[in-house]
N, C-alpha and C positions, 0 to 999 in steps of 0.2 A: 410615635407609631407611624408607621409609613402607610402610604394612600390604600397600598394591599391591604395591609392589618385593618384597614377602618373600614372595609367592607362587611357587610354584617356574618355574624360567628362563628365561622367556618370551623365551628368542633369546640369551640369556645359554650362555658355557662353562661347566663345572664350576668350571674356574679363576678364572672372572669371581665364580661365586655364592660360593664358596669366599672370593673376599676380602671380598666386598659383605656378608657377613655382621657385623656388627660388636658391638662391646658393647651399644651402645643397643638393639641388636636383642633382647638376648638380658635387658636389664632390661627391655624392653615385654613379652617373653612372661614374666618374674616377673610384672609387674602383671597381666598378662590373665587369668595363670592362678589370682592370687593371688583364696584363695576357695572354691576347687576343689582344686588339687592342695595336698598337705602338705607343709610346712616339717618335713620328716624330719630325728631329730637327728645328731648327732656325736659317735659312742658310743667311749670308752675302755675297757678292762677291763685291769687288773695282769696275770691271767694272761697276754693276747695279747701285752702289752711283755716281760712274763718270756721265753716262749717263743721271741721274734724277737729277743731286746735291742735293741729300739727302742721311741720312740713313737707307738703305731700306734693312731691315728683313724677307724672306720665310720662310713662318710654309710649309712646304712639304709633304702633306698630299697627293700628289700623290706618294709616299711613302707607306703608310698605308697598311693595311692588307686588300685584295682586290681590290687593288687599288682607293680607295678615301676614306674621309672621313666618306661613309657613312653606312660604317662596325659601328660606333661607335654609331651610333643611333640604327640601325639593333640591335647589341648584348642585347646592352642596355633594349629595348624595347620585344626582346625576353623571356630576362630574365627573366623580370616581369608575365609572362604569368604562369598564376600556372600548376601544372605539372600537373593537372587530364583532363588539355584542350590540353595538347601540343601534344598528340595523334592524334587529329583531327589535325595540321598543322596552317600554314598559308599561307595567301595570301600577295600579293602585288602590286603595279604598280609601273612601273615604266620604263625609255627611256633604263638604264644598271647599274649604279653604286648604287642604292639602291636595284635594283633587286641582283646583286652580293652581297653588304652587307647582305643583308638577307638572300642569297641560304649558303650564307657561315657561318651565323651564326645559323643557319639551324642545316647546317648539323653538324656544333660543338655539337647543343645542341642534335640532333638528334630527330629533327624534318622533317616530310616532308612542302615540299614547293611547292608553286604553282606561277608563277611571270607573269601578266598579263605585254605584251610589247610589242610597237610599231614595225612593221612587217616594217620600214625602221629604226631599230635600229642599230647602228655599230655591223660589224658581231663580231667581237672580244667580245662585249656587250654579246652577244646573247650566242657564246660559251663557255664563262666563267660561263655566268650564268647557263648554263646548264652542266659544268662540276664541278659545286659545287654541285649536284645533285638533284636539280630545275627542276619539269615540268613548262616548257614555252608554254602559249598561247598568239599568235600573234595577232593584231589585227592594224584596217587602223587609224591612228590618226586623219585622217581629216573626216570620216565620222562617228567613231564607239564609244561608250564612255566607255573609259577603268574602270573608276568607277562602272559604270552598269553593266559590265564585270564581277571584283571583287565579287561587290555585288552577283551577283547570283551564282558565286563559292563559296562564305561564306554560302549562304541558303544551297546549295546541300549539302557540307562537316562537317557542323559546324566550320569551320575553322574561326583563329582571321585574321583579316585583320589588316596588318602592314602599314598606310601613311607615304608617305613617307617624308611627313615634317609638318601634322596638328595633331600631336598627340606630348604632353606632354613628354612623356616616350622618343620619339625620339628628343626631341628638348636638354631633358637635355644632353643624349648623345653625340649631336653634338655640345653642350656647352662646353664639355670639350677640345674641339682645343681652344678656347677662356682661359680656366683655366689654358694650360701648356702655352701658348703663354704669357701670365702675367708673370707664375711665372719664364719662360726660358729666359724674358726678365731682370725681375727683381733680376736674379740671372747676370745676362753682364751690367746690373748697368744702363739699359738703360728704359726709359720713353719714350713709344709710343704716338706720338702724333694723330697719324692716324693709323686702322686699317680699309682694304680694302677686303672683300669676294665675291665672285663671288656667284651669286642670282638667286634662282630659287623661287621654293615656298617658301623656306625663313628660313628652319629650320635649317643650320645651323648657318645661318646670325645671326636671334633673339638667339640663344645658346650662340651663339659668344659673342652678344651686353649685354646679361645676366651677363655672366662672367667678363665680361669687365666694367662694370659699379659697381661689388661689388672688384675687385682684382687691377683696373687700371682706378679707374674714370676719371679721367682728357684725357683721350684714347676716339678719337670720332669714331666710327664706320659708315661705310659707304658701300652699295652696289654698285655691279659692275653687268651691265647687257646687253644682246646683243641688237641692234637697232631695234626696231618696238614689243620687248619682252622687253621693259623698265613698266610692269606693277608694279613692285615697288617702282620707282623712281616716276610714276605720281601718284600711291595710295598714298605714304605720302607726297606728296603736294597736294593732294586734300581732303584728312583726313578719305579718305574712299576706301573702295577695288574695283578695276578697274581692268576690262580683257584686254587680248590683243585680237587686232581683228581678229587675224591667230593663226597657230597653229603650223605651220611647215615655213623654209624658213631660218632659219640661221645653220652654221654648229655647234653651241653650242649646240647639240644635249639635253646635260644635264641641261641644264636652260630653257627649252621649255613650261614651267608647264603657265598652261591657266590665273591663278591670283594669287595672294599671299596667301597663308594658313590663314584661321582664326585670330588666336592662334598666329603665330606669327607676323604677322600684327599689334595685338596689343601692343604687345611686342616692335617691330621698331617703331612703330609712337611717343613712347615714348624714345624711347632712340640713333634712327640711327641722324645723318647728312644729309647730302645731298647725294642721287643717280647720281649713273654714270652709263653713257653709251657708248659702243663702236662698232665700225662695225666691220665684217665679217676679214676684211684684216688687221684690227688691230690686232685680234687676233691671224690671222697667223703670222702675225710678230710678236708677243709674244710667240709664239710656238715654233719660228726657232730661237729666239735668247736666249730662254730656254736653247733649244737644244744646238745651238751651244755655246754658251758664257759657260752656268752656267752647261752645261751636265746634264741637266737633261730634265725629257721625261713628258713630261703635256698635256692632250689632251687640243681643244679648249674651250670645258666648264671648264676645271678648270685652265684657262690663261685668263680668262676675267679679272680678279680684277690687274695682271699684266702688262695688255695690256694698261688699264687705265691710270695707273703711265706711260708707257713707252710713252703713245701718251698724256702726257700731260692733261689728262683731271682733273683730279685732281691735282692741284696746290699743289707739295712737296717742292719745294725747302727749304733748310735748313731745314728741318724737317726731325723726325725721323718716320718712317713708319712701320708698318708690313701687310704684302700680304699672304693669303690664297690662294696657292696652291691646288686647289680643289681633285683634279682627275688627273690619268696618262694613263686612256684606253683609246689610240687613235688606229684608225685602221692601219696599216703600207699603206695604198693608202692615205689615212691622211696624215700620214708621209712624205710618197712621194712630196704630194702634196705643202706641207710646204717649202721640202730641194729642190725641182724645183726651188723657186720663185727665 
């Protein structure tokens, strides 16, 4: 598909971009990004095999350049924006870690940016985003619609609106944690039987399952998601996309998104496993024992798909596993709240 075609759907279904998307897609946005984003590694630790009796692999994308994976879509999809439009800027929405990928890929490309965000976003969220040099407008998640929002900043500016997981351009980029996770596997000689992501709208989950299904097919893919925001776990058992009935209420700040993306919906219903789900205090304990075990710093959205393995809900035993590490921008009262318990 050429860089045209991978602009989001110009007359195109879900189901059409959904399949249009392909591997070559997803190694053009490795090369594009490569440079920019990091080759985060593939971290083992004794204790987390002890504890799961498996072999269990972190891609450590809270790591990454902005902290989470979702630099890789941002740049990615940036790129593609021809240069006679990147004058007018673009927009976004998002809770913190896509608005950060973008203000940051942004301001690489030197672009202005505008990042439509929930006004109880983590302050940490809010000042990074604004110190990649992002105008932030705030807005109430339970009453206001940050889409509508976007939309009418795109009319005033001309600016591209960046989604933050129903657009093509971003799904291949976030495919690429999926294409080093194959090959960093298959360079340690090791065959993933399960690969577990932490799930919001879905884009980098379906990148993931993309990648994984041309570099590592026999690798099942499965989402991880917080309880009463399991809309992906019930859309692909009921074969069709399903909201959840809130909008706020779990501390996975970053998996909050109202239903599964188009686009990559069709993508999972085709290629995921079965969904999981975990509560609130799962996740803390997936936080603290990040922290303290593995020393590494993970906010709660991107410790769900670990929290899973750790409380069991996904049955690893003797199996060999890899866990996406979503995101590491937690607030330090977060923190606090975590090394209390």
């Amino acid at each position: 598909m050429s860089d045209t075609q991978l602009r989001p759907d110009q007359g195109k279904t879900p189901e059409d971009s959904g399949k249009a998307i392909s591997i070559e897609d997803i190694e053009a946005a490795a090369a594009r990004i490569s440079g920019e984003a990091l080759a985060t590694p593939l971290l083992r630790h004794p204790l987390l095999d002890e504890r799961t009796g498996a072999r269990v692999f972190l891609k450590a994308e809270n790591l990454q350049r902005s902290g989470s994976f979702k630099f890789r879509g941002a740049y990615n999809c940036l790129s593609l924006i021809p240069e006679e439009a990147r004058a007018r800027g673009v927009v976004a929405c998002s809770s913190g870690n896509h608005a950060q990928g973008v203000a940051a890929s942004a301001q690489l490309l030197g672009m202005p940016a505008t990042i439509v965000m929930p006004a109880d976003a983590p302050a940490i969220k809010l000042e990074r985003t604004r110190g990649f040099g992002a105008r932030v407008v705030t807005y109430d998640r339970e009453t206001e619609d940050r889409e509508a929002i976007a939309a009418e900043l795109c009319a005033q500016t001309g600016a591209t609106l960046v989604h933050p997981y129903n657009d093509p351009a971003v799904i291949a980029g976030q495919g690429t944690v999926g294409l080093e996770m194959a090959a960093q596997a298959a360079a340690l000689g090791v065959e993933l039987d399960h690969v577990l992501g932490c799930t919001g709208g879905g884009g980098l989950s379906s990148g993931i399952a993309l990648a994984l299904a041309s570099k590592s097919p026999s690798t099942l893919f499965h989402t991880a998601e917080p309880e009463l925001f399991d809309d992906y776990r019930r859309s692909l058992e009921a074969g069709t996309v399903l909201s959840n009935a809130v909008r706020s209420g779990s501390i996975c700040d970053a998996l909050l998104s109202e239903s599964p993306g188009e686009i990559g919906f069709s993508i999972l219903r085709r290629l995921a496993g079965e969904g999981v789900t975990v509560s609130d205090e799962e996740v803390l304990d997936a936080v603290a024992f990040a922290f303290r075990e593995l020393k590494l710093v993970v906010e709660p959205g991107g410790a769900a798909a670990l929290a899973a393995v750790l409380s069991g809900k996904l049955p690893v035993a003797n199996k060999t596993v890899g866990i996406v590490l979503t995101g590491g921008n937690i607030d330090p009262q977060m923190m606090m709240k975590v090394l209390s318990r």
